[in-house]
N, CA and C atoms of all chains as a GROMACS GRO file, in nm:
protein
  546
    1UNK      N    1  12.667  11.094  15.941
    1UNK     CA    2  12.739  11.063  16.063
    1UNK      C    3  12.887  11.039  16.035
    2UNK      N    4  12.900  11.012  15.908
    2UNK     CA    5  13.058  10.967  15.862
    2UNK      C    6  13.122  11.081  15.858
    3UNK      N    7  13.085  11.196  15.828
    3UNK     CA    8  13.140  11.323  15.786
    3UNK      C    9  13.120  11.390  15.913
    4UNK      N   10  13.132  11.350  16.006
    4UNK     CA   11  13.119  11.433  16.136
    4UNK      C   12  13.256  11.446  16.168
    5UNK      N   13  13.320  11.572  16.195
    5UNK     CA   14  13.464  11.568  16.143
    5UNK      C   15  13.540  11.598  16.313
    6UNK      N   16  13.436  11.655  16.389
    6UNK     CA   17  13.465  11.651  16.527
    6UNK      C   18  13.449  11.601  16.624
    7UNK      N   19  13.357  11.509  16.603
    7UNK     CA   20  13.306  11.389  16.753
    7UNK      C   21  13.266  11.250  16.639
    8UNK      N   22  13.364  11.103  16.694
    8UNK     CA   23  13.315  10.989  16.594
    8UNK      C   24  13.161  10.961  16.672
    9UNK      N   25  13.114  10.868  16.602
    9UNK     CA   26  12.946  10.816  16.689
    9UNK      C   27  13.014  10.766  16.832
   10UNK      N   28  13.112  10.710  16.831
   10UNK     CA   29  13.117  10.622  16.983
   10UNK      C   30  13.210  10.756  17.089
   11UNK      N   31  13.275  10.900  17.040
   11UNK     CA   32  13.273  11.004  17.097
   11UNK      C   33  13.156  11.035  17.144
   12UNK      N   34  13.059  11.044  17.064
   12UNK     CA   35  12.921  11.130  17.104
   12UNK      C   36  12.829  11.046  17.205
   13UNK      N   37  12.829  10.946  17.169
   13UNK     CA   38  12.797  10.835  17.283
   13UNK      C   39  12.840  10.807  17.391
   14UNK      N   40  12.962  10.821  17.411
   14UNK     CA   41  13.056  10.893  17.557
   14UNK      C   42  13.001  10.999  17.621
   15UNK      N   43  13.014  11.111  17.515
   15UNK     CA   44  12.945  11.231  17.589
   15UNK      C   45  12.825  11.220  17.630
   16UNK      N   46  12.757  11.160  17.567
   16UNK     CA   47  12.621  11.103  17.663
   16UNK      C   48  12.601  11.055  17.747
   17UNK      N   49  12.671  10.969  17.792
   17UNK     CA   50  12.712  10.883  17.920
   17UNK      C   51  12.741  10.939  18.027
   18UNK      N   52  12.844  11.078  17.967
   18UNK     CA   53  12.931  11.153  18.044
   18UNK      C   54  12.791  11.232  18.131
   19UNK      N   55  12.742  11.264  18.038
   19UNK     CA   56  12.630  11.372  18.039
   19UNK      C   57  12.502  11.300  18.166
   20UNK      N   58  12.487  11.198  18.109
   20UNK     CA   59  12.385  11.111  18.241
   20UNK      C   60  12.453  11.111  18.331
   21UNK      N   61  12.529  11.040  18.357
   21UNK     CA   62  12.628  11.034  18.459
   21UNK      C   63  12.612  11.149  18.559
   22UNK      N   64  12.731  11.268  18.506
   22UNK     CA   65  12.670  11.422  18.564
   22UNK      C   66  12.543  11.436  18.655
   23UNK      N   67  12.476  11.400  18.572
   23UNK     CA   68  12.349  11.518  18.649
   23UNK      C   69  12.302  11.412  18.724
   24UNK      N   70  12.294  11.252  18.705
   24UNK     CA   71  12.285  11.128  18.805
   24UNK      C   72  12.375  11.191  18.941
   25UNK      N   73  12.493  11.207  18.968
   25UNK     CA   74  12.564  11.245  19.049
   25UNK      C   75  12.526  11.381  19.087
   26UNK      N   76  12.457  11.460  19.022
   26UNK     CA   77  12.437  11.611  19.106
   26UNK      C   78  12.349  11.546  19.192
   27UNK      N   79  12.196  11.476  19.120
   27UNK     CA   80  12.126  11.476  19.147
   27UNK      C   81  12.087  11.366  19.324
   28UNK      N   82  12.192  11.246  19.289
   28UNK     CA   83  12.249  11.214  19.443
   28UNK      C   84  12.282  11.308  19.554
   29UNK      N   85  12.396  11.401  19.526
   29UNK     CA   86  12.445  11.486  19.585
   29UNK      C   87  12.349  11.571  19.663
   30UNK      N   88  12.228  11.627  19.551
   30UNK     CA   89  12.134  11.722  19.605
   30UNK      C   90  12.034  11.630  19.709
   31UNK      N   91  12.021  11.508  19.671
   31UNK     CA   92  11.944  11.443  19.814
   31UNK      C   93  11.989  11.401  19.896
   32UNK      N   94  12.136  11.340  19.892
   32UNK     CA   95  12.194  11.366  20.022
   32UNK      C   96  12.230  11.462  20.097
   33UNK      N   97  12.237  11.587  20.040
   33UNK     CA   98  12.269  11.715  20.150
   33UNK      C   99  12.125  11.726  20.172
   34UNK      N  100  11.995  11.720  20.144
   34UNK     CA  101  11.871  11.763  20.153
   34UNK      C  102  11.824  11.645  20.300
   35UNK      N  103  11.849  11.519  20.248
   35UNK     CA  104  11.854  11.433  20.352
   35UNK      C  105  11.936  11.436  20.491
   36UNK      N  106  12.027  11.445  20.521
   36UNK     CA  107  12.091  11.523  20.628
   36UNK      C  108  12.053  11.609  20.674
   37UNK      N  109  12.013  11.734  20.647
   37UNK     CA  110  11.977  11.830  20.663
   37UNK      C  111  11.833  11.833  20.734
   38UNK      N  112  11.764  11.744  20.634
   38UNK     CA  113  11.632  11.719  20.694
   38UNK      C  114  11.618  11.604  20.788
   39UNK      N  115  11.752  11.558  20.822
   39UNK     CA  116  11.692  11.437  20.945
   39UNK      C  117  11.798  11.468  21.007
   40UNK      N  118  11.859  11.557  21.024
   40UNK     CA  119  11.924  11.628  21.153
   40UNK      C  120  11.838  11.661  21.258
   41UNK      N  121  11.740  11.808  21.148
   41UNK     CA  122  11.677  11.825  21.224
   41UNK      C  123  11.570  11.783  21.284
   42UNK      N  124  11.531  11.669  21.222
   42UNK     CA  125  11.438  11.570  21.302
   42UNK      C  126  11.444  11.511  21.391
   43UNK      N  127  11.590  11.467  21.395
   43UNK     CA  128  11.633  11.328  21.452
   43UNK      C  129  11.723  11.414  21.614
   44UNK      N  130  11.812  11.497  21.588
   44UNK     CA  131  11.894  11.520  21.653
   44UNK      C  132  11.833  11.673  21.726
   45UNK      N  133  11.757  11.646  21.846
   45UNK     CA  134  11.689  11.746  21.938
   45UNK      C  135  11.811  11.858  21.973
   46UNK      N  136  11.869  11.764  22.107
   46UNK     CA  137  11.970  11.813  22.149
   46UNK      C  138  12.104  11.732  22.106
   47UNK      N  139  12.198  11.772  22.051
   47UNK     CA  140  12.320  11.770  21.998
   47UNK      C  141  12.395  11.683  22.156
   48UNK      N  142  12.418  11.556  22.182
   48UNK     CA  143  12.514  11.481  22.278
   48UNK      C  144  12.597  11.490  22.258
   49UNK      N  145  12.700  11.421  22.314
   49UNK     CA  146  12.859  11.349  22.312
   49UNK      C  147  12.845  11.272  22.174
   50UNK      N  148  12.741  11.175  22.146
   50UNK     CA  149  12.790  11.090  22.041
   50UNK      C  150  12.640  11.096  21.978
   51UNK      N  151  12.601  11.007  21.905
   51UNK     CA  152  12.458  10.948  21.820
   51UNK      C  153  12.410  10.867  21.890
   52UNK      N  154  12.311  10.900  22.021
   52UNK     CA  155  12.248  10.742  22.039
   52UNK      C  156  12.191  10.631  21.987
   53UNK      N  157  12.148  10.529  22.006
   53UNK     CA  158  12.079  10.469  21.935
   53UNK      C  159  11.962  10.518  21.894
   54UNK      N  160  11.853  10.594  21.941
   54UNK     CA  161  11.751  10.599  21.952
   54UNK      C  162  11.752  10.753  21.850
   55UNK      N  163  11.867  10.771  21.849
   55UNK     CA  164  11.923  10.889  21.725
   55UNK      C  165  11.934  10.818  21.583
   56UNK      N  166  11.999  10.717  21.604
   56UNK     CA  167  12.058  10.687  21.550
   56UNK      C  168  11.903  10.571  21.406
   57UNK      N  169  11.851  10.531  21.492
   57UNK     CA  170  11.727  10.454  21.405
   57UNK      C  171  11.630  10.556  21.395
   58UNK      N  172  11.647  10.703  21.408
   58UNK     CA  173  11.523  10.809  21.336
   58UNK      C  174  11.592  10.835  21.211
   59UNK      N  175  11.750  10.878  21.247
   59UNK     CA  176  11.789  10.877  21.091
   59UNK      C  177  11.774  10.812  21.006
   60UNK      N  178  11.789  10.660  21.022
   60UNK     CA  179  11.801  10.535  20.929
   60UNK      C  180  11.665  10.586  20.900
   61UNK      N  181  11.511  10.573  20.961
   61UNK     CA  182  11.390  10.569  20.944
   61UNK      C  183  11.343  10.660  20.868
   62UNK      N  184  11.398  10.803  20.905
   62UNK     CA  185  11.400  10.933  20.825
   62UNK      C  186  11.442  10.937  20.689
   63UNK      N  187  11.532  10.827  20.644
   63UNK     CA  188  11.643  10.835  20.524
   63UNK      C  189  11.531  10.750  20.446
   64UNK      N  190  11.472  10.701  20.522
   64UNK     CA  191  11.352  10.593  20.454
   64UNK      C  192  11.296  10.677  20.416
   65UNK      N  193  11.188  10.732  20.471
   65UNK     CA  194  11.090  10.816  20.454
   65UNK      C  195  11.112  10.947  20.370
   66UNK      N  196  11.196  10.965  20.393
   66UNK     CA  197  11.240  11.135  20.288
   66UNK      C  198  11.250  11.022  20.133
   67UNK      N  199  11.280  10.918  20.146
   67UNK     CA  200  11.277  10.867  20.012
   67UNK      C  201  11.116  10.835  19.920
   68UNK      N  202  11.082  10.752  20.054
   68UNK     CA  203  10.926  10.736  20.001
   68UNK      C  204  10.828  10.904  19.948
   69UNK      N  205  10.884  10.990  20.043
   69UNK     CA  206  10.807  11.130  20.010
   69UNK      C  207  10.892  11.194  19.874
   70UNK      N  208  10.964  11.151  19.865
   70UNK     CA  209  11.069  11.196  19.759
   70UNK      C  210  11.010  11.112  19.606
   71UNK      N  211  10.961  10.988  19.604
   71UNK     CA  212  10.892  10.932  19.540
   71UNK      C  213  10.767  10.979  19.506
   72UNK      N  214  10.691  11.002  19.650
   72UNK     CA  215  10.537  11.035  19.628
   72UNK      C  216  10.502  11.194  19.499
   73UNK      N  217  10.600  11.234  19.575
   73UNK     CA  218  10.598  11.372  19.510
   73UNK      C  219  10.614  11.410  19.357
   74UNK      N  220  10.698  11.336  19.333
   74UNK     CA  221  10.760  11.286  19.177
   74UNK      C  222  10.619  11.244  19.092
   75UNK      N  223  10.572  11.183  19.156
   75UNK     CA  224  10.423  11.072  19.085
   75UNK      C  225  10.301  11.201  19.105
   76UNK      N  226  10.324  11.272  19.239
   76UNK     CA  227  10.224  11.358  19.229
   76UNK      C  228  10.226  11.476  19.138
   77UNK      N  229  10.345  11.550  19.139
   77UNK     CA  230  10.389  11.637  19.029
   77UNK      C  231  10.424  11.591  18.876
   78UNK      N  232  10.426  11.476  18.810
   78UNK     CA  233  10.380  11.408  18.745
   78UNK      C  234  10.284  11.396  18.658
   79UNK      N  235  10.125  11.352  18.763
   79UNK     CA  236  10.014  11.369  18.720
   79UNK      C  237  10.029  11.544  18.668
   80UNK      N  238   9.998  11.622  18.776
   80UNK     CA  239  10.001  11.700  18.783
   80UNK      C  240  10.025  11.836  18.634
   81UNK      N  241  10.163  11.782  18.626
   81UNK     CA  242  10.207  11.818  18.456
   81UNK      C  243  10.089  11.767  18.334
   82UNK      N  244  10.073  11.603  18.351
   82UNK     CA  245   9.984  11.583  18.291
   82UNK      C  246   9.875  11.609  18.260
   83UNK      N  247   9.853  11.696  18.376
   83UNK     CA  248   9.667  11.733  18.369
   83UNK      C  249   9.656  11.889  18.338
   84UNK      N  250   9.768  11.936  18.328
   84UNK     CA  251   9.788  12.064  18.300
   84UNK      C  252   9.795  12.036  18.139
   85UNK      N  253   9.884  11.960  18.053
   85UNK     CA  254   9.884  11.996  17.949
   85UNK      C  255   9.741  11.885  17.853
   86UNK      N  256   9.709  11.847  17.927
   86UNK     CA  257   9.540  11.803  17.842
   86UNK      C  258   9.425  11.910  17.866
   87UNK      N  259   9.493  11.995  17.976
   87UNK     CA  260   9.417  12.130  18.027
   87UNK      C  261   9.410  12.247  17.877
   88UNK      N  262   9.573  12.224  17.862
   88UNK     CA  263   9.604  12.309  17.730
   88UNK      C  264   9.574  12.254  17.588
   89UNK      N  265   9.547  12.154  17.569
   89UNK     CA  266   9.528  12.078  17.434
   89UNK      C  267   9.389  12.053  17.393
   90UNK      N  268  12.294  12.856  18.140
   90UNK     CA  269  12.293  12.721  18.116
   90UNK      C  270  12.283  12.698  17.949
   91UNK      N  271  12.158  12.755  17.918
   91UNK     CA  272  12.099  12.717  17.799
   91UNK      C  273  12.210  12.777  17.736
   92UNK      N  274  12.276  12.903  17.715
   92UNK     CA  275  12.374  12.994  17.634
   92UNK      C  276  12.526  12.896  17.624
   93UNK      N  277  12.519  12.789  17.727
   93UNK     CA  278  12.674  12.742  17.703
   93UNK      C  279  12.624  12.614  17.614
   94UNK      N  280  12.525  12.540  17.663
   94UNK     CA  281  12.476  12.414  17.607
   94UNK      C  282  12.465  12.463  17.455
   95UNK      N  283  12.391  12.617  17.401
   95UNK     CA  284  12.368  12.637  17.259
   95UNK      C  285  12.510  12.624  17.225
   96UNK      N  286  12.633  12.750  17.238
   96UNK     CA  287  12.740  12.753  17.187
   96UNK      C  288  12.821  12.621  17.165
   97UNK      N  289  12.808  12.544  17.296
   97UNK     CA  290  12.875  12.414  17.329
   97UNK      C  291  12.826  12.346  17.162
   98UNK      N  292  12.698  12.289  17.100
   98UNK     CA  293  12.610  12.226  17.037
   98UNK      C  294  12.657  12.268  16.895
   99UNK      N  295  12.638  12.445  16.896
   99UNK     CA  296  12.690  12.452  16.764
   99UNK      C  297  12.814  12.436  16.718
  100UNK      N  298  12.918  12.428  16.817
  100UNK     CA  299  13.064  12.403  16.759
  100UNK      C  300  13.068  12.274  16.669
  101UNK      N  301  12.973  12.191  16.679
  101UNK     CA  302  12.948  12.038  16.601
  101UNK      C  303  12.940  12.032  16.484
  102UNK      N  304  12.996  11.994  16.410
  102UNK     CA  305  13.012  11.977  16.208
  102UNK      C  306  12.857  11.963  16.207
  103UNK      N  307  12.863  11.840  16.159
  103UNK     CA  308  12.734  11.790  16.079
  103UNK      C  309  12.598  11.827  16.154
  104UNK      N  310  12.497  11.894  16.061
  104UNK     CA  311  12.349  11.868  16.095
  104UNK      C  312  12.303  11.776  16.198
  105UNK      N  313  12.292  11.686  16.121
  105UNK     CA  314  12.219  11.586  16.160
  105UNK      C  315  12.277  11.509  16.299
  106UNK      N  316  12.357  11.506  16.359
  106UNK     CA  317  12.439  11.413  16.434
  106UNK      C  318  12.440  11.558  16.558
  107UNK      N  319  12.449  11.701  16.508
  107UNK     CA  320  12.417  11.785  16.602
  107UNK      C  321  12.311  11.878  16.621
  108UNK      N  322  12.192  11.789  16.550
  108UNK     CA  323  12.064  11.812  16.575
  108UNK      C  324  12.013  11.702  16.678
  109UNK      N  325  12.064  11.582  16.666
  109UNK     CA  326  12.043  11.450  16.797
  109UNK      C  327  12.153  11.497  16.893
  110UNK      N  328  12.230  11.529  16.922
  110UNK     CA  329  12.274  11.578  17.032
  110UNK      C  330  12.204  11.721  17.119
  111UNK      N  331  12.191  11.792  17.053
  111UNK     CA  332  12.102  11.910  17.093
  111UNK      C  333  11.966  11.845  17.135
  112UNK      N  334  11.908  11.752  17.047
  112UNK     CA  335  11.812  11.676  17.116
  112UNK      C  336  11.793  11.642  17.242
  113UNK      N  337  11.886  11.558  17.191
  113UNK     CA  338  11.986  11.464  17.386
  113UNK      C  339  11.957  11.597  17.505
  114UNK      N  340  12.021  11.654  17.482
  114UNK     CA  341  12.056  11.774  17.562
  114UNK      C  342  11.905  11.844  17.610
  115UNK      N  343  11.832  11.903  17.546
  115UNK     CA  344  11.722  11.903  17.556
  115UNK      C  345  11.645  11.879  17.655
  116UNK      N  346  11.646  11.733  17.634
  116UNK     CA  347  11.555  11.611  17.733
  116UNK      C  348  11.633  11.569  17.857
  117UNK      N  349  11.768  11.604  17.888
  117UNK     CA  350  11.820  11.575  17.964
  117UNK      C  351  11.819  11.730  18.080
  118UNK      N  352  11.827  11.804  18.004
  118UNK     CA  353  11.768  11.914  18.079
  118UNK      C  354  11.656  11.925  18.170
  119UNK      N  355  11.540  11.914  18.080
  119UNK     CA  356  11.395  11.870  18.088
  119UNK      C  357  11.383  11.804  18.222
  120UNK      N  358  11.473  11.672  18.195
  120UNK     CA  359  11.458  11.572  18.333
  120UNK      C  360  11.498  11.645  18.425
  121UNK      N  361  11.626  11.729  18.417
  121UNK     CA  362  11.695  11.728  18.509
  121UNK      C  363  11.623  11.884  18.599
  122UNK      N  364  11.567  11.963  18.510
  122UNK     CA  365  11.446  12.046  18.560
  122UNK      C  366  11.380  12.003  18.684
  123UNK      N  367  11.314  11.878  18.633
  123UNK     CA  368  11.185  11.831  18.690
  123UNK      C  369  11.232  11.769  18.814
  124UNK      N  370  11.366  11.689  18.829
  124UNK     CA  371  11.413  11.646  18.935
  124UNK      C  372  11.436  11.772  19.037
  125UNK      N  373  11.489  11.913  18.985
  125UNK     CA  374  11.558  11.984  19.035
  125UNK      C  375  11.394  12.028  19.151
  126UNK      N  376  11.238  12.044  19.066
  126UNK     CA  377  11.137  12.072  19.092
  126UNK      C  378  11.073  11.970  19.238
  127UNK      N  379  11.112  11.853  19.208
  127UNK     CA  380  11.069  11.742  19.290
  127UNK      C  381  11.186  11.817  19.433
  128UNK      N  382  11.300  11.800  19.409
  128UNK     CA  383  11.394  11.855  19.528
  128UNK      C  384  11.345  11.970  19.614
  129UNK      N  385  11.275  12.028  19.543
  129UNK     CA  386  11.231  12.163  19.584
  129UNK      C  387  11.100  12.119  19.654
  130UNK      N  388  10.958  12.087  19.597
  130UNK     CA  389  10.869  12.045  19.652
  130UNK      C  390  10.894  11.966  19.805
  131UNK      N  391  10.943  11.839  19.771
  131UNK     CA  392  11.018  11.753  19.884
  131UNK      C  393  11.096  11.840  20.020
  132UNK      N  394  11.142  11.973  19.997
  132UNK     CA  395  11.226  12.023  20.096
  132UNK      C  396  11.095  12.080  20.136
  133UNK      N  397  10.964  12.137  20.102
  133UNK     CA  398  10.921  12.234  20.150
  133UNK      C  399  10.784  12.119  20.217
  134UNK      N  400  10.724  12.035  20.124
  134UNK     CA  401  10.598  11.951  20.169
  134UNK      C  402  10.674  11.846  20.263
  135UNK      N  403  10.812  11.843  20.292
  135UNK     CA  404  10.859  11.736  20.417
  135UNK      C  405  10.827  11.829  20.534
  136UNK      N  406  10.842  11.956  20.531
  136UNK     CA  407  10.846  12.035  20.626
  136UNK      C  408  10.698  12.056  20.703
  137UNK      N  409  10.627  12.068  20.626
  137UNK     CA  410  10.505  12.080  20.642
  137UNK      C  411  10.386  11.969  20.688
  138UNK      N  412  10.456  11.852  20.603
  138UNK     CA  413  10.340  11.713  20.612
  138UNK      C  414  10.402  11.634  20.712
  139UNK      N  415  10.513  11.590  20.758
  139UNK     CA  416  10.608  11.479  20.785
  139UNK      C  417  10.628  11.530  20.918
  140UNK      N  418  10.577  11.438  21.016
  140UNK     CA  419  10.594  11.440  21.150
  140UNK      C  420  10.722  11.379  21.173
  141UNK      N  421  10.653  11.293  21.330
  141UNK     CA  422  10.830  11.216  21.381
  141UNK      C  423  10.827  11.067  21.216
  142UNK      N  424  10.936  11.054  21.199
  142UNK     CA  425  11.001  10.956  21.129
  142UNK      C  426  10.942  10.841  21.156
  143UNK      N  427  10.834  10.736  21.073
  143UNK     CA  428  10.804  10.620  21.173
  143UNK      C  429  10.841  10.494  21.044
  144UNK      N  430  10.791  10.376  21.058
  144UNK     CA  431  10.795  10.252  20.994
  144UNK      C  432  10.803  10.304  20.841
  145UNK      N  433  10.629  10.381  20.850
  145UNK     CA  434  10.594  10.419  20.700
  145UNK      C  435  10.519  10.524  20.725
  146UNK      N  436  10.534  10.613  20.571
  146UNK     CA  437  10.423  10.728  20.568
  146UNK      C  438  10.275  10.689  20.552
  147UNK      N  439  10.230  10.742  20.674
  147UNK     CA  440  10.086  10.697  20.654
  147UNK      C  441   9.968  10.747  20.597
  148UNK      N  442   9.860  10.708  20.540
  148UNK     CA  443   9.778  10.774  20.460
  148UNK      C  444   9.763  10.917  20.434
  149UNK      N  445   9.758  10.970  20.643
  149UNK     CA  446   9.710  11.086  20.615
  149UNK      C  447   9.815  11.166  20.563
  150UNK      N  448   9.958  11.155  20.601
  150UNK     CA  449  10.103  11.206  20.530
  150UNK      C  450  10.147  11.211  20.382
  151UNK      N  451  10.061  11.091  20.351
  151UNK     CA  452  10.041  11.103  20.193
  151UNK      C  453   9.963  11.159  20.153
  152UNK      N  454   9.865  11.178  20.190
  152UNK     CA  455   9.758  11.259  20.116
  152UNK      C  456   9.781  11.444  20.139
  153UNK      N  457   9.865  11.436  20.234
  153UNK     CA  458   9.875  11.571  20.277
  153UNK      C  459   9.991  11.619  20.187
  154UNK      N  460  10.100  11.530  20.130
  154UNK     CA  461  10.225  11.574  20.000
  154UNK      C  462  10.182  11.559  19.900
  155UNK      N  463  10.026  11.476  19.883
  155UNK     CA  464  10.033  11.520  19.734
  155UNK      C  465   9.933  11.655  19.722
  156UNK      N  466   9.867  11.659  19.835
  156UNK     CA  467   9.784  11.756  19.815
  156UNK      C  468   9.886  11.932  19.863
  157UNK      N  469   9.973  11.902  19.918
  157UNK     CA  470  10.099  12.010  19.884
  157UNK      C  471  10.171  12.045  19.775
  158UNK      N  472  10.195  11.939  19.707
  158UNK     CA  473  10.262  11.940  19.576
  158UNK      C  474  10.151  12.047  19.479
  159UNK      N  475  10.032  11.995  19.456
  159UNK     CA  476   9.918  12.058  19.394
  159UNK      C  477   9.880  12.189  19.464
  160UNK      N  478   9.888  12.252  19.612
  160UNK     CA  479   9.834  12.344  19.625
  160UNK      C  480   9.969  12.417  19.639
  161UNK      N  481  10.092  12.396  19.601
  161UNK     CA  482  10.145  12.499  19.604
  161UNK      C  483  10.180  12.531  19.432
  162UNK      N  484  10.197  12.433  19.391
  162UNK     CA  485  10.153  12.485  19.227
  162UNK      C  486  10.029  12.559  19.176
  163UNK      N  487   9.911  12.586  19.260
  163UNK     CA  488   9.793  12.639  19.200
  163UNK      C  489   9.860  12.778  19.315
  164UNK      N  490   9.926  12.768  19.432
  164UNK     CA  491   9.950  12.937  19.448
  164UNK      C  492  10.072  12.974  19.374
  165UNK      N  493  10.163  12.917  19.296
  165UNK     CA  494  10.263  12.990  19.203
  165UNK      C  495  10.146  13.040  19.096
  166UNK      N  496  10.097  12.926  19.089
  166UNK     CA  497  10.006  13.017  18.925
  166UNK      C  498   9.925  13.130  18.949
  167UNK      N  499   9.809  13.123  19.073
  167UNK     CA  500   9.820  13.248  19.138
  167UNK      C  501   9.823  13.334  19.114
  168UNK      N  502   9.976  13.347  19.222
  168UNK     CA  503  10.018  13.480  19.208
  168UNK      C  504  10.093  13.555  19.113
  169UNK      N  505  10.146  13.405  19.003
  169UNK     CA  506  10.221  13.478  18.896
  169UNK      C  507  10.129  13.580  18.793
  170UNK      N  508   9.953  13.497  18.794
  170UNK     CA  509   9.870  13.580  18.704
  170UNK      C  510   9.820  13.739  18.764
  171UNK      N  511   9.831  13.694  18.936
  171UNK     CA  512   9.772  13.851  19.008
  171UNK      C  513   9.909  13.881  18.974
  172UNK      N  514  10.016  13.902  18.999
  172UNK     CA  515  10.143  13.954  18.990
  172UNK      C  516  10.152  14.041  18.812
  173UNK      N  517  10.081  13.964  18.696
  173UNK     CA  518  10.109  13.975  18.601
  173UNK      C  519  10.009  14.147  18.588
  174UNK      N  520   9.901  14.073  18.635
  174UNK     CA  521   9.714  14.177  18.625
  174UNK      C  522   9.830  14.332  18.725
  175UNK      N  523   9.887  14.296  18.804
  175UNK     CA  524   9.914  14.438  18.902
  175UNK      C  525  10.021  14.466  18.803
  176UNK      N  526  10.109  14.361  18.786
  176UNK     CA  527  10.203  14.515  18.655
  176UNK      C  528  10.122  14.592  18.528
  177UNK      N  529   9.986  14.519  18.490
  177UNK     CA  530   9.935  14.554  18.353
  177UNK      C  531   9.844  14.686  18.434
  178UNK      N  532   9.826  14.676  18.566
  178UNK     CA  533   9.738  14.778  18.625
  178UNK      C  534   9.819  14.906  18.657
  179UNK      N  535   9.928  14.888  18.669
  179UNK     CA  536  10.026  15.008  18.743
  179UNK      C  537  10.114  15.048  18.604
  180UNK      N  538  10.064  14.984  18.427
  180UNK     CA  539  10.149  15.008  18.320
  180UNK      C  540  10.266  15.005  18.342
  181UNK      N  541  10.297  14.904  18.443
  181UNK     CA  542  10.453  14.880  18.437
  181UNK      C  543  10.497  14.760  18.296
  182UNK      N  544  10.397  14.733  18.197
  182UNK     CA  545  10.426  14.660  18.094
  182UNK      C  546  10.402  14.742  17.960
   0.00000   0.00000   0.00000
């Protein structure tokens, strides 16, 4: 590690950070455009003047729920992997 | 991806210090795969399972995403093996 003549340990440890970081932030990014998207069209029938209320608490409720299914799915595809590779072993 | 992450990896001196980074990299991929997989599932089993928006997802909504998650992975596998059997049938391999 001493002879590493292009990145010191606490460089490379940055870039790691850098590196989580990144794909932490894509990976926000990709559920908030996915979330919008998907509780637009849930929430917002016909397009008004403004957000009613009654618009306005399907989104909040929706933002819930796309999370909980966003969870479920994770745990289900999960197993899933798992049972595939004791399938293969 | 993989072609910039390799070149990126080998520009690194030492072995050992860019054999744990290539590591790193690796597994961070890996995750970031599997998240990319969940995004995907989630856009298609919300569409399908998930009525109006309520308190909470209820049993039958759950049982219906995970049992989406699983039946659309057993039709990728599927059709990737009929897909595979019709090119080996038409000697397109």
């Amino acid at each position: 590690m001493d002879n590493l003549s292009s990145l010191t340990g606490a460089q490379r440890d940055e870039l790691m950070d850098q590196v989580k970081q990144q794909i932490a932030v894509a990976n926000a990014q990709e559920l908030l455009t996915k979330m919008t998207e998907k509780c637009f069209k849930k929430c917002v029938n016909k397009p008004g003047t403004s957000l009613d209320s009654s618009e306005q608490k399907c989104v909040a409720m929706c933002m819930d729920r796309y999370m909980d299914s966003w969870n479920l799915i994770s745990k289900a595809y999960g197993l899933r992997i798992q049972r595939e590779r004791g399938r293969m072993s | 991806m993989s072609d910039s992450f390799d070149s990126f990896t080998s520009g690194l001196d030492t072995k050992g210090a860019e054999k744990e980074l290539q590591e790193f990299l690796m597994v961070e991929k890996q995750k970031a795969q599997f998240n990319a997989q969940i995004h995907e599932f989630n856009d298609i089993c919300w569409d399908k399972c998930v009525d109006k928006p309520s308190n909470k997802l209820d049993s039958k909504t759950e049982t219906c995403l995970s049992n989406c998650v699983d039946r659309f992975i057993d039709v990728s596998l599927l059709i990737t093996n009929r897909f595979a059997q019709m090119l080996q049938k038409s000697g397109g391999m």
